[in-house]
N, C-alpha and C positions, 0 to 999 in steps of 0.2 A: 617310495616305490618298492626297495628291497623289503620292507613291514609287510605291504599290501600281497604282495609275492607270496612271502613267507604265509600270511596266514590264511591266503590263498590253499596253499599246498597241505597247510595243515587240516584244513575243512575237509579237503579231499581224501586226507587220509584217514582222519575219522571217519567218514564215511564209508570208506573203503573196510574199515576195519569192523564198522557195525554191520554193513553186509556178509563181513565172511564170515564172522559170528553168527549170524541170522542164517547164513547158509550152511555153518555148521549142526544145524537143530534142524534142517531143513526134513531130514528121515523121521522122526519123533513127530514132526508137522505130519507129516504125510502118513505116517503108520497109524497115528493117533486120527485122522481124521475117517481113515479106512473104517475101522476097527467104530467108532463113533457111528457114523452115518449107515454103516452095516448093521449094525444092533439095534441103533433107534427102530430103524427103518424094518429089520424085522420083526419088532414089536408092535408095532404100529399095525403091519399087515397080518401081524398074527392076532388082535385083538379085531383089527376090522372083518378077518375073515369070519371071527366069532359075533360076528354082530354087535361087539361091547359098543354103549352110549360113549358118546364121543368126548365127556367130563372124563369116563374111569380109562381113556386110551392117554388122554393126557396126562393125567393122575401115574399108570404105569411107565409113559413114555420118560417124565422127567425123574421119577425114580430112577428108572434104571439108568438114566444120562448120569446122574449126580455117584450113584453108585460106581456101574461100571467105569467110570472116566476117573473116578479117587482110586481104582484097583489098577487101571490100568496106569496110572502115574506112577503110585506106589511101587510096580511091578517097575517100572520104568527107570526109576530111580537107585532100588535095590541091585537093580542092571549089574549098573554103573557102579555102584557105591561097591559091592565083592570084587567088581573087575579091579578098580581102584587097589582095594585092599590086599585082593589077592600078589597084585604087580609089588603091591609096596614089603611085603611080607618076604618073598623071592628077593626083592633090594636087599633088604635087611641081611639076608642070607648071604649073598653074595659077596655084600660087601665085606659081611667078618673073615666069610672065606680068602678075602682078597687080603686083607690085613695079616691074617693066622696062618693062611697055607698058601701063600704066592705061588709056590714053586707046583705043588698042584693045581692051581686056576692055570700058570701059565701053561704048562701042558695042554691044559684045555682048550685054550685059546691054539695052539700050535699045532692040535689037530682038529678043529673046527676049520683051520686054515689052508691044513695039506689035503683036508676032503674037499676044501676049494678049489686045489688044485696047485698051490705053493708052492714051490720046491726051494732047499739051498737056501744061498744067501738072501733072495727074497722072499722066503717066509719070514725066517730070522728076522731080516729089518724089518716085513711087518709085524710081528710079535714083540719086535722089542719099541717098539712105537704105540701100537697098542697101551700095552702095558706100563707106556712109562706117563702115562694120565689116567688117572682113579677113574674119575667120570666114563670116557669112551669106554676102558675096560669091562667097568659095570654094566654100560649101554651093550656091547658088545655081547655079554654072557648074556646078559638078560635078554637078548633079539637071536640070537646066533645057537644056544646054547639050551634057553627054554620056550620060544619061540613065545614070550609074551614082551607087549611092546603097550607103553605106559596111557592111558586113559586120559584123555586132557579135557574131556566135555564134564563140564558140573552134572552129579550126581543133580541138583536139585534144577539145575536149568531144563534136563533133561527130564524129568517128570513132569514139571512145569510144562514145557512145549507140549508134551503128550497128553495132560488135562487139559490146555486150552483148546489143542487144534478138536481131540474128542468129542469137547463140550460144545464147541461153535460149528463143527461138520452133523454132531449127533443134532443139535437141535432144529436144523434145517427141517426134517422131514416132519417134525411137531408144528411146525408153524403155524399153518393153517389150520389147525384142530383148536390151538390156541385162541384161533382169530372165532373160529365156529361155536367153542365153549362163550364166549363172550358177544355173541350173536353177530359177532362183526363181519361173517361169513357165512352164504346163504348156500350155496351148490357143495357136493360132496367132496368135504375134502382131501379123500383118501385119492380121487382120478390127480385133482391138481399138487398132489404130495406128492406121488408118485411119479410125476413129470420133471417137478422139482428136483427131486433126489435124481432123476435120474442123467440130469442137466448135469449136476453137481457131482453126479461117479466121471461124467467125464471130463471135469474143470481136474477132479482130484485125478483123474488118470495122466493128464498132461502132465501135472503138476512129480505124479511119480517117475516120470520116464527120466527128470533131470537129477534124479536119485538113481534108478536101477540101469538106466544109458541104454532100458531094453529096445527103445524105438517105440516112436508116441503110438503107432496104431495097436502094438501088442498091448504097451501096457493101458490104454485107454480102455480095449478090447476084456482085459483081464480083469479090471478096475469092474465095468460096468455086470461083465457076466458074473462074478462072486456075485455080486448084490442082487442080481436078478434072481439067482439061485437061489440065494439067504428069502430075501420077500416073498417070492415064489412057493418055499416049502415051509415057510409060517404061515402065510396064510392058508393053505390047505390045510396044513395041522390045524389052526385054528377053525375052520370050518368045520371038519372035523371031528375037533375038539364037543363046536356046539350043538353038532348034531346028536352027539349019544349023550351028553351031558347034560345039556341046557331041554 
């Protein structure tokens, strides 16, 4: 009964732990999928404004998916990776400082503390508490002192979620061009892309509000009108476009 319990409890925490993981990447989902479905979607309306054959809007649409979705991870990733470096570098400093000039770190710490508000004997014991563990001290200068505080998301998870959500929110608005290049689609399907997508600004609007905490009708509101705005002024460009050009 205690086995079954126990591994009971263990399931639970796994799980528990792949969620917060998953909900740690949850912005990278959701920025990535903005950024994605906004591009397609403007390209798609910027070629159909131009009356392109419905092969060469595919043709440009997964370009630019493929393209902008490896920039946008890349960018995603580099984020991460200087913040990382940047924190680790300031470690590095810190800590010689802390080994080599004690007696100036502790200073430091002793008036990071009195503009806290400290006085007397209780700055002292916190200063000398502090400073009588490496680690806090370190944590301390480096939150207190340079106001950076250490990077825990993988560089590369963190590009990863940004080219997946990209590539699978961008390629939504292709779908049925895909299905119409392949004759498997008879009616136009720039009206029902456009429906789709616009279904889907507000799946992805919900889905940001448990990121920015702005309140589901702003950010839904926010969500849909950028995209409306983005398709909107491509395909007039492209219209446009094909009137003095074409």
């Amino acid at each position: 009964m205690g086995h079954a319990h126990k591994h009971h409890e263990d399931e639970l925490h796994g799980s528990s732990s792949w969620m917060k993981r998953l909900e740690a990447y949850l912005p990278e989902f959701v920025y990535g999928s903005i950024d994605g479905i906004v591009t397609t979607f403007a390209v798609v309306a910027g070629a159909a404004g131009a009356g392109l054959d419905v092969a060469v809007i595919v043709i440009l649409g997964i370009s630019n998916l493929v393209a902008d979705g490896l920039s946008m991870s890349i960018g995603s990733y580099l984020s991460r990776k200087s913040e990382q470096d940047n924190y680790n570098k300031h470690l590095k400093i810190e800590s010689w400082e802390i080994d080599h000039l004690p007696e100036v770190e502790r200073q430091e710490i002793e008036d990071i503390y009195r503009a806290k508000g400290f006085e007397g004997e209780e700055l002292k014991m916190v200063v000398n508490r502090i400073t009588s563990n490496k680690q806090v001290w370190l944590e301390t200068m480096m939150k207190d002192e340079l106001n950076l505080i250490i990077e825990k998301k993988s560089p590369f998870r963190a590009g990863l979620s940004t080219f997946i959500a990209f590539v699978f929110a961008g390629s939504i608005p292709l779908i049925f061009y895909v299905l119409a290049s392949g004759n498997l689609w008879a009616s136009d399907p720039f009206v029902i892309s456009a429906s789709v997508t616009a279904a889907t600004f507000v799946l992805i609007g919900v889905l940001k509000n448990y990121v920015t905490k702005a309140g589901i009708v702003r950010s839904v509101a926010e969500t849909v009108l950028l995209g409306a705005v983005a398709a909107l002024a491509a395909y007039l460009l492209g219209d446009f476009l094909e009137r003095i050009i074409l």
